[in-house]
N, C-alpha and C positions, 0 to 999 in steps of 0.2 A: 335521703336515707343512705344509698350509696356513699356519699362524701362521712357522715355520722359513720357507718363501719368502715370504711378505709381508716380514720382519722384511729377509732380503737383498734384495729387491726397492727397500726403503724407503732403506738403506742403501748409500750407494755403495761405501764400502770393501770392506763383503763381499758387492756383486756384484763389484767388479770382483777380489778374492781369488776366488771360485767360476769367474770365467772363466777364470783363470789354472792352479786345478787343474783346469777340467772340461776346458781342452786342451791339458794336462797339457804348460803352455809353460815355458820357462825353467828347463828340470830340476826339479830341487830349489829351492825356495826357503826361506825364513825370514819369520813375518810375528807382530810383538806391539809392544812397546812401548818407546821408547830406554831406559826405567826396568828391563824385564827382561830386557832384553840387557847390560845393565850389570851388571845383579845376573848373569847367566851367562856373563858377556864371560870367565872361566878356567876353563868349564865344557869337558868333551871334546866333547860333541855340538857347541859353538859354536868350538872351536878347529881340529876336522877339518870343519867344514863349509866351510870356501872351500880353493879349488886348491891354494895354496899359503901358506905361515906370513907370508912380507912382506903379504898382502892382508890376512889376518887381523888384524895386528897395525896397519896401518892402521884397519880398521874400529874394532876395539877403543879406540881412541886417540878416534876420533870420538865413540862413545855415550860416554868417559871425559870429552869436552870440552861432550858436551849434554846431557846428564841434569841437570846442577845446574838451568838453566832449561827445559827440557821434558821433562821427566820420562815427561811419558803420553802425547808423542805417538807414533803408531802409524806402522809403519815395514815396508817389505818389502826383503829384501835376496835378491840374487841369488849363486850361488859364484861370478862372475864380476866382482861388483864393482859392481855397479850398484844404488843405495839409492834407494829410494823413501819418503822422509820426506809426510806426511799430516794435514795440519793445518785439511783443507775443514770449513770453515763453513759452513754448510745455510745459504741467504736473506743470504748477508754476501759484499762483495769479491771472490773468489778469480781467485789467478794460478797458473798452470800455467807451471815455471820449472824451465830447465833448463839444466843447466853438463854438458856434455858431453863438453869438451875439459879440465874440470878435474882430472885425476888423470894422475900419471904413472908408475903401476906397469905393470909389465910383467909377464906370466907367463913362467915362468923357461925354457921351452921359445924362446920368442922371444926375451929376455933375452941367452940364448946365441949368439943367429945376427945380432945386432943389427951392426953395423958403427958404426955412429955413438957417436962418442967421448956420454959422459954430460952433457960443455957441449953440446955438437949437441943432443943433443935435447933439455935445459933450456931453449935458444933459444927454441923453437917450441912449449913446453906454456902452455897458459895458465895461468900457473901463481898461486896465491892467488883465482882467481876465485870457487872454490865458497865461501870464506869472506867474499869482497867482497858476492856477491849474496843469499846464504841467505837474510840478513832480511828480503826481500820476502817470503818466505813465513814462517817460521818467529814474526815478530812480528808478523803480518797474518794471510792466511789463504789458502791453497792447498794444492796441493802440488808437491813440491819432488825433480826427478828427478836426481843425483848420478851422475855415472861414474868410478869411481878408475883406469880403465883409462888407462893413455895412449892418446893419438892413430895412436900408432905400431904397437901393438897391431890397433886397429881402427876408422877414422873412423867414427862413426855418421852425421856430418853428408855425407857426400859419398854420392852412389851405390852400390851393391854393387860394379860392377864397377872403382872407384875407392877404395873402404876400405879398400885392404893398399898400403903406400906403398913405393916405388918411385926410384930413381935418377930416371929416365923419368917420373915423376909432378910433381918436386917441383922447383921452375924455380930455386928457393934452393941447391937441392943441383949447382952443377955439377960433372963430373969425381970425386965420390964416389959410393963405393958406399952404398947403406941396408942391404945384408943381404952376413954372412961367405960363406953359402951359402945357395943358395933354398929359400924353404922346401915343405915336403912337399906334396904332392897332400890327404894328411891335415890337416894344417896350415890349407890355404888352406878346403879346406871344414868345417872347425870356425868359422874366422873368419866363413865367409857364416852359418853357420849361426845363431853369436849376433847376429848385424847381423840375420837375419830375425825373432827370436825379438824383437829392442828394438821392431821396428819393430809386428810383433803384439801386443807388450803395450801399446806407446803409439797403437794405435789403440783397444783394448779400454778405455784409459785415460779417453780423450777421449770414448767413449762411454758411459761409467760417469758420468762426473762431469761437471757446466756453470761450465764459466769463463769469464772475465771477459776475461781476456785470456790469452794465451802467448806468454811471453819469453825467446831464449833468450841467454843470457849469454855473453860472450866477451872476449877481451884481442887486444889487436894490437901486434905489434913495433914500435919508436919510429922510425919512418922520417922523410925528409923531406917535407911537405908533409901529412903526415897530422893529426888533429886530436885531440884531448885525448878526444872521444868521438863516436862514431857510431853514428848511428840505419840498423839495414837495415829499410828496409820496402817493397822491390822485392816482397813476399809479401801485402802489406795491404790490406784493401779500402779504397778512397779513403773510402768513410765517415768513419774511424777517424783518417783523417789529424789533423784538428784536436785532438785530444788527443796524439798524438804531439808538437803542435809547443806542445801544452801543459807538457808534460815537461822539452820544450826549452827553454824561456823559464823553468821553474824551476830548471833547471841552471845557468843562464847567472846569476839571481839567488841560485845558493848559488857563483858564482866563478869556473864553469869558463866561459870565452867562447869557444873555439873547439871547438865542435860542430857537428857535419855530418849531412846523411843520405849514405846509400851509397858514405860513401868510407872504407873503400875495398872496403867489401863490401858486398851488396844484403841478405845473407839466403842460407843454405847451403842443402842438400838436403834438412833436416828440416824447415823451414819452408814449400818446395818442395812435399815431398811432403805437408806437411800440408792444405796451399793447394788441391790436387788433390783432398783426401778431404773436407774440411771447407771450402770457398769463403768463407761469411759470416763465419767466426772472426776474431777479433783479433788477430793474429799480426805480432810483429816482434821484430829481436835488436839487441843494444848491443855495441858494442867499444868496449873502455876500453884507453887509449893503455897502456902499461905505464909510461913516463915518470913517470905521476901515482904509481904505490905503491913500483915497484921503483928500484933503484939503476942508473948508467947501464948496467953491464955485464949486466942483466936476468938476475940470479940471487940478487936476495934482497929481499926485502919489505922496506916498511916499515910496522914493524904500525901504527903512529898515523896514516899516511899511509891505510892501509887500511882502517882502522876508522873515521877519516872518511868516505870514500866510501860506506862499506857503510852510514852512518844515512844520509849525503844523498839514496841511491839509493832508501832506505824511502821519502824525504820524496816522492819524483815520481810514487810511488806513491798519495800522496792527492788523486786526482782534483779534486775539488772545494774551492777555498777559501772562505773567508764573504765575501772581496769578486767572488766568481763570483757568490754569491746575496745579490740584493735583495730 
């Protein structure tokens, strides 16, 4: 028994999997490797384990598209959509990275009651980001928090009492409805319920494991005046500032010249609330203009355009250059 808790003790993965079952958070989960979720990705236990067949068939799509290069990395998934990819490196780098706004499934309960035509809410997902950022972690070393939920579903990043979006919420939306009919008393408190359970396990998370930094990823509509990329670090400790504006000065020398901080966002309510739990953390989020991957009408990638960014963004990732040290 002794040797079984040192071994989790020593191990952050399975402490932080033992805290997960021992407060038996997130329902049901799923926890091995993208290698054997692939190999049981047309198994029945892995095809009834999430809510519904579109979530499933997303997931499956994803361990289809990472297994060739990460075969063993270790992975928790939630039926709600939410993937927890695990690539910490004991004594090496690690980023804690998270694309939150990057999925736009909807469960078919809300699906139903949605009002907003399918362009409406293509507008406002951020859409391609989880595959622009991944490789911070995935060819580095972190790990790497995934939500296929859309926004519309359930913001993670705003308040509880602001995560279910609204006519009355959303300043973009005038004179439309967002819902056929409102939804149930049921309804709204399933949705607190998974917004408290995110917020449980990414504190169990941050306690399990020591990073380096936390970033969270995001995209922003092509407006005028806005810039090609921004830094939110209204959450940061000034410490941290000068690598931030190291980040910056390597962006600018892989092309992109108009980069900002906090325009036009500082930094949402996860970084807020992590700020509050954790004060010394290195904490801040990026918005990438969509300009730079998508087409003007912001409804289709450009994969070359995107898969440029995704290495650039690995590169700002390397702290240190050889003409930093003499």
């Amino acid at each position: 028994m002794k040797k079984a808790v040192d071994i989790i003790e020593n191990d952050p993965y399975m402490n932080f999997i033992s805290l997960l079952k021992g407060y038996k958070v997130l329902g049901n989960f799923l926890y091995g490797t993208i290698h054997e979720f692939y190999r049981d990705r047309n198994e029945f236990y892995f095809k009834n384990f999430f809510i519904d067949k579109e979530l499933y068939k997303i997931i499956k799509e994803e361990m289809e598209t990472l297994v060739k290069n990460h075969p063993y990395m270790r992975v928790t998934i939630t039926k709600k959509g939410i993937i927890i990819y695990d690539n910490y490196k004991k004594n090496q780098f690690n980023v804690l990275l998270m694309t939150m706004h990057g999925g736009a499934w909807l469960p078919k309960n809300l699906n139903n009651k949605i009002a907003l035509t399918p362009k409406q809410t293509l507008q406002e997902e951020d859409m391609g980001t989880s595959q622009i950022y991944r490789n911070i972690v995935l060819k580095k070393a972190g790990i790497w928090i995934d939500n296929k939920q859309s926004r519309f579903g359930c913001d993670y990043n705003r308040s509880m009492l602001r995560c279910i979006y609204s006519e009355k919420s959303e300043t973009w939306l005038p004179g439309n409805k967002m819902w056929k009919e409102d939804l149930s008393k049921e309804e709204i408190s399933q949705i607190h319920e998974n917004y408290k359970e995110f917020y449980f396990m990414l504190e169990k998370l941050v306690d399990a494991y020591r990073f380096n930094i936390i970033f969270d990823g995001h995209s922003m509509n092509s407006k005028e005046g806005r810039p090609d990329l921004s830094f939110g670090t209204e959450h940061i400790p000034r410490f941290y500032l000068p690598i931030v504006k190291s980040m910056r000065r390597k962006l600018i020398s892989l092309g992109y010249h108009s980069i900002k901080f906090n325009t036009p966002y500082g930094g949402g309510h996860i970084l807020h609330w992590l700020n509050k739990k954790f004060p010394d953390i290195f904490i801040f989020t990026m918005e990438i203009n969509k300009c730079i991957y998508m087409n003007k009408a912001n409804d289709k990638i450009n994969s070359n355009k995107a898969k440029q960014l995704s290495q650039n963004l690995v590169q700002i990732f390397d702290i240190i250059d050889e003409e930093d040290v003499e």
